[in-house]
ZADO-1210 file (C-alpha; in nm, 4 decimals, padded with zeros to 6 digits):
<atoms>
<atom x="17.6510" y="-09.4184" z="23.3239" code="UNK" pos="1"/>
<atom x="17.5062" y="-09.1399" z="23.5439" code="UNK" pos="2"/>
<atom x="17.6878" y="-08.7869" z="23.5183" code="UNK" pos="3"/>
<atom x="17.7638" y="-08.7682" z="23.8517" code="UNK" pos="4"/>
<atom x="17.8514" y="-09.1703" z="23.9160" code="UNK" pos="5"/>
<atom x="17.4913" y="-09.2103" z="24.1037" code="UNK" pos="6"/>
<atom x="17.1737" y="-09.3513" z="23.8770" code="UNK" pos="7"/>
<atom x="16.8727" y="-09.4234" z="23.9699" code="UNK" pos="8"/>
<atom x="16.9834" y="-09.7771" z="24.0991" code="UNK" pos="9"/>
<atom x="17.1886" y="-09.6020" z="24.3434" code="UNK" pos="10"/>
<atom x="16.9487" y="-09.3670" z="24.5389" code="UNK" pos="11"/>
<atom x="16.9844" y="-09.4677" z="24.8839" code="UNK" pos="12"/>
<atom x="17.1125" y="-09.2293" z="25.1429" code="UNK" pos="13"/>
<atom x="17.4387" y="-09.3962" z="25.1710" code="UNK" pos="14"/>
<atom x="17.5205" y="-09.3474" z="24.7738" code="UNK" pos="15"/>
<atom x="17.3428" y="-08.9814" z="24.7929" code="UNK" pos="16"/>
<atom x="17.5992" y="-08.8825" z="25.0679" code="UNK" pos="17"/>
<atom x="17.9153" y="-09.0213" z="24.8916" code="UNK" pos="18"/>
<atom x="17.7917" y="-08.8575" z="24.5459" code="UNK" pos="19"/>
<atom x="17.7685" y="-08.5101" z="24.7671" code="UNK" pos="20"/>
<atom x="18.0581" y="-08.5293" z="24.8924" code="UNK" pos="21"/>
<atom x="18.2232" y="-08.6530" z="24.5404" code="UNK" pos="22"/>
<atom x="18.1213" y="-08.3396" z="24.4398" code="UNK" pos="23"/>
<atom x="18.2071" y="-08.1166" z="24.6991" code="UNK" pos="24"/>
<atom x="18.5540" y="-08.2549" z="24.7443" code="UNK" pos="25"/>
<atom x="18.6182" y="-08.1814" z="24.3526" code="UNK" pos="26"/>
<atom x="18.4662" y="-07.8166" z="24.4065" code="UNK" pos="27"/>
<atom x="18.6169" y="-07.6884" z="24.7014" code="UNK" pos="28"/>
<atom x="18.9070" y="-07.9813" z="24.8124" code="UNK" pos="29"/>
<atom x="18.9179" y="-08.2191" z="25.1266" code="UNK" pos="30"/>
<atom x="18.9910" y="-07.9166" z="25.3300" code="UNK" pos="31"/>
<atom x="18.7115" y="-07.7342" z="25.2976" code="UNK" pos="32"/>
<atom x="18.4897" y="-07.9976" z="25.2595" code="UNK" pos="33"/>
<atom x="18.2814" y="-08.0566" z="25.5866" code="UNK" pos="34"/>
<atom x="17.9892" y="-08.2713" z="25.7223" code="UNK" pos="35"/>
<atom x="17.7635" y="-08.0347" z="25.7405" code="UNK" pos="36"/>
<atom x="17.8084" y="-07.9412" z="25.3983" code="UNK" pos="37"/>
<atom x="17.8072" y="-08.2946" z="25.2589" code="UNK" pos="38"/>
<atom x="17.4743" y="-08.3549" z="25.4451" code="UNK" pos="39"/>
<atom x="17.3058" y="-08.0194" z="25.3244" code="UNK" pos="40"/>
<atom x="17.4353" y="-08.1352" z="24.9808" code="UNK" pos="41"/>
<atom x="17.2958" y="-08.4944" z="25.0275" code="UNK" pos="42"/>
<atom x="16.9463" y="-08.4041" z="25.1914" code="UNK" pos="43"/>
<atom x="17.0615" y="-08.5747" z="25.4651" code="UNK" pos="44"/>
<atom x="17.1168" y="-08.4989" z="25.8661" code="UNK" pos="45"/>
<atom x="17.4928" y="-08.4716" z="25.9496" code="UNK" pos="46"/>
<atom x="17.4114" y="-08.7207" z="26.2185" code="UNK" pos="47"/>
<atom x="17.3107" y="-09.0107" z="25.9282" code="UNK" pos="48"/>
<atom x="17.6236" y="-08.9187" z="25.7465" code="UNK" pos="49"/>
<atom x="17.8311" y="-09.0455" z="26.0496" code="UNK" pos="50"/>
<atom x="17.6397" y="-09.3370" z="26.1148" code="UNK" pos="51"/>
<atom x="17.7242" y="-09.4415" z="25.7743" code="UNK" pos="52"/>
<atom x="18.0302" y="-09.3298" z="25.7362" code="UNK" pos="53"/>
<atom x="18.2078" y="-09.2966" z="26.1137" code="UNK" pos="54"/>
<atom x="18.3487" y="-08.9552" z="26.0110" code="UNK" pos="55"/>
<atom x="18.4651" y="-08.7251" z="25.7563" code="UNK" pos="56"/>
<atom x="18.7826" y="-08.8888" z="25.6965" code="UNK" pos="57"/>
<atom x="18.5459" y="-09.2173" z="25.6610" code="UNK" pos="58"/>
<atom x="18.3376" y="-09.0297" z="25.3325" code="UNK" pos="59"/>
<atom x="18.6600" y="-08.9318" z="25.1640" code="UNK" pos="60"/>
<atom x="18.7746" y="-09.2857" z="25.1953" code="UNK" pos="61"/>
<atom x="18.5268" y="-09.4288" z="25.0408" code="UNK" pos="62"/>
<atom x="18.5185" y="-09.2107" z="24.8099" code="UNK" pos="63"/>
<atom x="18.8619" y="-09.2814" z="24.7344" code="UNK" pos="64"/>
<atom x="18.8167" y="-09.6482" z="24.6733" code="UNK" pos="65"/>
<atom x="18.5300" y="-09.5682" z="24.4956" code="UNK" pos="66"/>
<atom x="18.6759" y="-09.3472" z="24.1977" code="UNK" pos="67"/>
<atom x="18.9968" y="-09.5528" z="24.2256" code="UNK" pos="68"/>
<atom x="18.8111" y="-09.8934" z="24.1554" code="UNK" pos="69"/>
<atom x="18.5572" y="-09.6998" z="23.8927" code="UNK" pos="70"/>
<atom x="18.8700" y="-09.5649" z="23.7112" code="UNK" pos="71"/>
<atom x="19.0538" y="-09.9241" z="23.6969" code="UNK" pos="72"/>
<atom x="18.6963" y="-10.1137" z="23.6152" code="UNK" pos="73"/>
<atom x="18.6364" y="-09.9060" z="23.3055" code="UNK" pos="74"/>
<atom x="18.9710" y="-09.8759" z="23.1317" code="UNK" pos="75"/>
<atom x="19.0699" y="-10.2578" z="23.1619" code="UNK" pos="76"/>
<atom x="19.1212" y="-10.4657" z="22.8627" code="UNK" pos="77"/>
<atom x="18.9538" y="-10.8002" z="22.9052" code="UNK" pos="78"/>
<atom x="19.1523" y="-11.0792" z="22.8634" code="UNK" pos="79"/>
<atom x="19.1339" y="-11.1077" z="22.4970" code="UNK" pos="80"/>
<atom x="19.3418" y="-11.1622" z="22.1532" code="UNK" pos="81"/>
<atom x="19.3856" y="-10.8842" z="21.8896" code="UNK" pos="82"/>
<atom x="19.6277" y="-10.6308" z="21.8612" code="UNK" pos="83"/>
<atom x="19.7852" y="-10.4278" z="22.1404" code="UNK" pos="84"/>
<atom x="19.8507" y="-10.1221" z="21.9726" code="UNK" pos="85"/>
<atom x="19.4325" y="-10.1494" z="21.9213" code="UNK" pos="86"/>
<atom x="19.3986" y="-10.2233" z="22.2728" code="UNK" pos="87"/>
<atom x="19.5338" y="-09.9067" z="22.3859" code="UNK" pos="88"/>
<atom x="19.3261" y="-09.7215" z="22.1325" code="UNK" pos="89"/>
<atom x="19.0247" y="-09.8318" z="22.2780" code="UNK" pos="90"/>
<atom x="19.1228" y="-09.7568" z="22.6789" code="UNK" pos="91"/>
<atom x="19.2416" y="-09.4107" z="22.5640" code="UNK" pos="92"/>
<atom x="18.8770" y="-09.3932" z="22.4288" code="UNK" pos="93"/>
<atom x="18.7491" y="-09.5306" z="22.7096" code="UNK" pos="94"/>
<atom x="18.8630" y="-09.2774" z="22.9158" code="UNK" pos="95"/>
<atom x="18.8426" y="-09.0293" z="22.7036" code="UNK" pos="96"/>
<atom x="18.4053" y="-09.1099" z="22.7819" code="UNK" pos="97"/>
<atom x="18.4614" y="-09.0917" z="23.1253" code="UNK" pos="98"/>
<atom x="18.5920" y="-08.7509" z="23.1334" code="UNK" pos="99"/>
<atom x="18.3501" y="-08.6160" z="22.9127" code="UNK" pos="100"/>
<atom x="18.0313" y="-08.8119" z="23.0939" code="UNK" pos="101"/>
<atom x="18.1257" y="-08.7353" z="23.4639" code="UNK" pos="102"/>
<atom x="18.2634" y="-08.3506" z="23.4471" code="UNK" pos="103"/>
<atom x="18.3358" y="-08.3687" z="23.7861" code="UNK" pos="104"/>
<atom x="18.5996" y="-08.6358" z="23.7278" code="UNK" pos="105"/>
<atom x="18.8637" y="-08.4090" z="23.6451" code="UNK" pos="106"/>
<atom x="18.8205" y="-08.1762" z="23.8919" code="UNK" pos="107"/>
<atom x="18.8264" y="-08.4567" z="24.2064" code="UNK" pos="108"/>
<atom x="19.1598" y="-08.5901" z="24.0068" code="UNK" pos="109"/>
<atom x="19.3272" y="-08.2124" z="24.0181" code="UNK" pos="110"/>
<atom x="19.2043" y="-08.1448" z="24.3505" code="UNK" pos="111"/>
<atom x="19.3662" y="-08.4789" z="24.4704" code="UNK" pos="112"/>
<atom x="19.6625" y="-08.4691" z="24.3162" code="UNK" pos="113"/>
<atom x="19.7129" y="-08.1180" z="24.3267" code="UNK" pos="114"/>
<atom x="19.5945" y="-07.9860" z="24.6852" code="UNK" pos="115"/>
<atom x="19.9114" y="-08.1477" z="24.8455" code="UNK" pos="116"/>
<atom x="19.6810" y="-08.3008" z="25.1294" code="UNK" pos="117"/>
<atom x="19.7647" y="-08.6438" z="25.2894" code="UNK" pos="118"/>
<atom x="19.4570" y="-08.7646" z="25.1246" code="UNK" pos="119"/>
<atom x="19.5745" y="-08.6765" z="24.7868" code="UNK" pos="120"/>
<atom x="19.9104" y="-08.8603" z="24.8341" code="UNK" pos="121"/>
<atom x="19.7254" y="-09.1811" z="24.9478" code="UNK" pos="122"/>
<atom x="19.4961" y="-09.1728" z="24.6238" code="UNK" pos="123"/>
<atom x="19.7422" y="-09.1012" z="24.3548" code="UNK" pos="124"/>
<atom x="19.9613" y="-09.3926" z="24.5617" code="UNK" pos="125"/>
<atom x="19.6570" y="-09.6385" z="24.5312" code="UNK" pos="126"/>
<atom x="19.6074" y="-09.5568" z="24.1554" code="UNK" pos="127"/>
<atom x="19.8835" y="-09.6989" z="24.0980" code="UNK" pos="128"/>
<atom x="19.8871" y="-09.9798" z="24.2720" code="UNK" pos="129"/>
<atom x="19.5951" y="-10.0485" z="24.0131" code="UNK" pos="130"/>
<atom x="19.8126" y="-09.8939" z="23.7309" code="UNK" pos="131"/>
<atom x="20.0736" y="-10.1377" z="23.8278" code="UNK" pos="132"/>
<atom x="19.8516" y="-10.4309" z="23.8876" code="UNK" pos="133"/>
<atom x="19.7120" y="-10.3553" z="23.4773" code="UNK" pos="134"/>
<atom x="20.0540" y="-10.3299" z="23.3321" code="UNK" pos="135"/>
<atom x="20.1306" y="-10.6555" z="23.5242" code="UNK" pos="136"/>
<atom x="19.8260" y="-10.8367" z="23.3686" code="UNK" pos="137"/>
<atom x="19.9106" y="-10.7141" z="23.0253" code="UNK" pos="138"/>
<atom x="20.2622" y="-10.8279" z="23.0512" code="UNK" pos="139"/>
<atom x="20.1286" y="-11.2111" z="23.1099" code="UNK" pos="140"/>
<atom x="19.9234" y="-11.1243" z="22.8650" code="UNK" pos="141"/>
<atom x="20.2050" y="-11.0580" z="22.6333" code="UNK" pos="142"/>
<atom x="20.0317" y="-10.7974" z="22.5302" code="UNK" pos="143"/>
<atom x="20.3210" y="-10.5375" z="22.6784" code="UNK" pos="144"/>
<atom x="20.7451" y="-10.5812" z="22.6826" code="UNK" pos="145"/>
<atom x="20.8600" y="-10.6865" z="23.0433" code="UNK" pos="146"/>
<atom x="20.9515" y="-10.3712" z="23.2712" code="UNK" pos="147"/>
<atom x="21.2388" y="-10.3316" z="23.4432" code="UNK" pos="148"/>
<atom x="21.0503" y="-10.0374" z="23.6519" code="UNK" pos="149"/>
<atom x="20.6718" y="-10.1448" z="23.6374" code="UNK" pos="150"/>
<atom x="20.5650" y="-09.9098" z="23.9118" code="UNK" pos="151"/>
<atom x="20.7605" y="-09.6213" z="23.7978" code="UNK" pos="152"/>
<atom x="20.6052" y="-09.6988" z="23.4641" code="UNK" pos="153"/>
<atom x="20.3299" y="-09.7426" z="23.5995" code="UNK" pos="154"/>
<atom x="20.2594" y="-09.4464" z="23.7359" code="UNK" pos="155"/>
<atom x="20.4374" y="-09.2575" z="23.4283" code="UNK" pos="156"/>
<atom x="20.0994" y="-09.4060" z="23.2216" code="UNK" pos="157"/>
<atom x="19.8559" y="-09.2664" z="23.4729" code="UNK" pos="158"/>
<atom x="20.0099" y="-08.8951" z="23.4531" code="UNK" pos="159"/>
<atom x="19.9885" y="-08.9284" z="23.1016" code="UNK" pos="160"/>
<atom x="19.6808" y="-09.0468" z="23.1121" code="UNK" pos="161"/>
<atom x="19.5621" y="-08.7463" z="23.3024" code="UNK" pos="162"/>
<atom x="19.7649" y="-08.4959" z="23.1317" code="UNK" pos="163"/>
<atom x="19.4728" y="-08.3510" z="22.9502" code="UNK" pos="164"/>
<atom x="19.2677" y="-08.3025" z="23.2858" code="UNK" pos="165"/>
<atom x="19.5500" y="-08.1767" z="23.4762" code="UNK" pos="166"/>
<atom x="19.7010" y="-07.9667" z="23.2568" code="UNK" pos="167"/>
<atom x="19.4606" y="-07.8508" z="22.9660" code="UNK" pos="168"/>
<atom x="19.4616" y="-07.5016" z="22.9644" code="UNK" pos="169"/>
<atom x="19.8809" y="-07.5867" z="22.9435" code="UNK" pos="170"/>
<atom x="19.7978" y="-07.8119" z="22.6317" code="UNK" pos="171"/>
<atom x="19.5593" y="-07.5931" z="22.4773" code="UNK" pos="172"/>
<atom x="19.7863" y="-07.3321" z="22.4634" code="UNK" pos="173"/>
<atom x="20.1234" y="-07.4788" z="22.3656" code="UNK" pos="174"/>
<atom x="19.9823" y="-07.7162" z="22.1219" code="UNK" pos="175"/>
<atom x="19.6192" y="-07.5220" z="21.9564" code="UNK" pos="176"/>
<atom x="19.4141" y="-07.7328" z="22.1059" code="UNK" pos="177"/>
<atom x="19.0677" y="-07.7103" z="22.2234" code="UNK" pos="178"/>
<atom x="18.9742" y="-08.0173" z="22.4807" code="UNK" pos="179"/>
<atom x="18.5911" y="-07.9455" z="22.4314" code="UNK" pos="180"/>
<atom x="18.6396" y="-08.0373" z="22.0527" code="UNK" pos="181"/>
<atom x="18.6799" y="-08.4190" z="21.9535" code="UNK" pos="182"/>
<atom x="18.9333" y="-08.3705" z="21.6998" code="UNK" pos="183"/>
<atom x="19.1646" y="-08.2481" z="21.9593" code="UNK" pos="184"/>
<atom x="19.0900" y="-08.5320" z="22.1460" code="UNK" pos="185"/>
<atom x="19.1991" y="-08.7127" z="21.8764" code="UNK" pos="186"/>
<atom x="19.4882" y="-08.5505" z="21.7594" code="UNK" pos="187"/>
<atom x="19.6361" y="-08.5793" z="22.1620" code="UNK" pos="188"/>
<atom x="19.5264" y="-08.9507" z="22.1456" code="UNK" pos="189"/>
<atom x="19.6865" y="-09.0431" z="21.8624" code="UNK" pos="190"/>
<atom x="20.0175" y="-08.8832" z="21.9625" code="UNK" pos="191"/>
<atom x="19.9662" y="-09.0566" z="22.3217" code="UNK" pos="192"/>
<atom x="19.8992" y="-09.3990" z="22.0977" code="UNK" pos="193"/>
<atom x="20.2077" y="-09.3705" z="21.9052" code="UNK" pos="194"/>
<atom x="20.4270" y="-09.2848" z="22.1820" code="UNK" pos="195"/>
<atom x="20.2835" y="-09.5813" z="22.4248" code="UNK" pos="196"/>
<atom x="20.2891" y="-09.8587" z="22.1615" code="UNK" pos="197"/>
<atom x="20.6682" y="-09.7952" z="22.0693" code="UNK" pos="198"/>
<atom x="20.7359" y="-09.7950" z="22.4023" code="UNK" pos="199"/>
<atom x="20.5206" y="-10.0858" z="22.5684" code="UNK" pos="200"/>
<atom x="20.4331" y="-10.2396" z="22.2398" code="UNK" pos="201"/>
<atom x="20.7578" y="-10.2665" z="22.0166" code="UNK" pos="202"/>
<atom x="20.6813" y="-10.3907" z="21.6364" code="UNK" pos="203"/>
<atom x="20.3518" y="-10.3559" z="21.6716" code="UNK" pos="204"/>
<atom x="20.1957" y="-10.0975" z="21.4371" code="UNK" pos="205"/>
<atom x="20.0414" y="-09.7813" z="21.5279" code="UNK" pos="206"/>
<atom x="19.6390" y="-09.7118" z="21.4815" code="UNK" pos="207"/>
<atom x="19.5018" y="-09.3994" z="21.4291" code="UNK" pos="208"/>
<atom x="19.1995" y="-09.2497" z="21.4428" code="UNK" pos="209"/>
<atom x="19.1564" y="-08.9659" z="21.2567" code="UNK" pos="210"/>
</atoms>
């Protein structure tokens, strides 16, 4: 996976403008975020950026779907046997790549959630509708209790997910960690493991990997 969500498969003007404005969006916000600037970042006129897109609110769209659909393709657990508590393990690692392949990742998720914008309350809504949509297909599974709230829990999971993106420096400091250091990574994992598996997962036994 590229860095910056765009390999060399990808190159065409279309995917060039949406990586631009990926990136712009996670360095400056929606607000400040403009055509012009997503075309100078692209290489691109700002008139090619309309026709493929119909207007700025058009690019952060798609962009929206995009990282939505990216996040929910790469952390699902195929439709498999084995143990759940395992399961989680390995999305929380999963994730945990993400992050530290595409940088920018975190910083379009705090910008989104955290600028207050319309756009941002649209996003975190559609995340979890996919959040919900997972915990729904692990229930059938079996491989999670029934909910009585699966869309509050639902989007409980995703926060916690993100904690470590959204709130890091908050982490670091209250707990001695260091985020750019795997054992910290770990040590939050594990915690996050123990905690999800008695709660989604009762009787099934915690795995660790330290």
């Amino acid at each position: 996976m590229s860095t910056h969500l765009t390999g060399p498969e990808d190159l065409t003007a279309k995917a060039r403008i949406r990586a631009a404005a990926f990136a712009l969006v996670a360095e400056r916000g929606v607000h400040s975020t403009t055509v012009r600037a997503i075309a100078q970042r692209a290489g691109v006129s700002p008139a090619l950026v309309i026709h493929h897109f119909g207007s700025k609110q058009g690019v952060i769209d798609a962009i929206s779907t995009w990282i939505v659909e990216y996040l929910h393709r790469n952390t699902r657990e195929p439709d498999r046997g084995g143990d759940p508590a395992q399961a989680l393990q390995r999305r929380l690692v999963r994730f945990e790549r993400m992050v530290a392949e595409v940088p920018l990742l975190g910083a379009y998720v705090r910008r989104m959630l955290l600028d207050g914008q319309p756009d941002g309350l649209d996003w975190f809504r559609r995340a979890v509708d996919l959040s919900a949509e997972e915990l729904a297909h692990r229930e059938r599974l079996g491989k999670a209790r029934p909910s009585t709230d699966l869309r509050a829990e639902a989007a409980m999971l995703f926060i916690l997910g993100f904690a470590p993106v959204l709130l890091g420096p908050m982490l670091e400091h209250a707990l001695g960690l260091d985020f750019d250091d795997e054992r910290s990574w770990t040590r939050w994992r594990d915690a996050e493991s123990e905690l999800l598996t008695s709660a989604l997962y009762p009787g099934a036994a915690t795995t660790g990997t330290s």
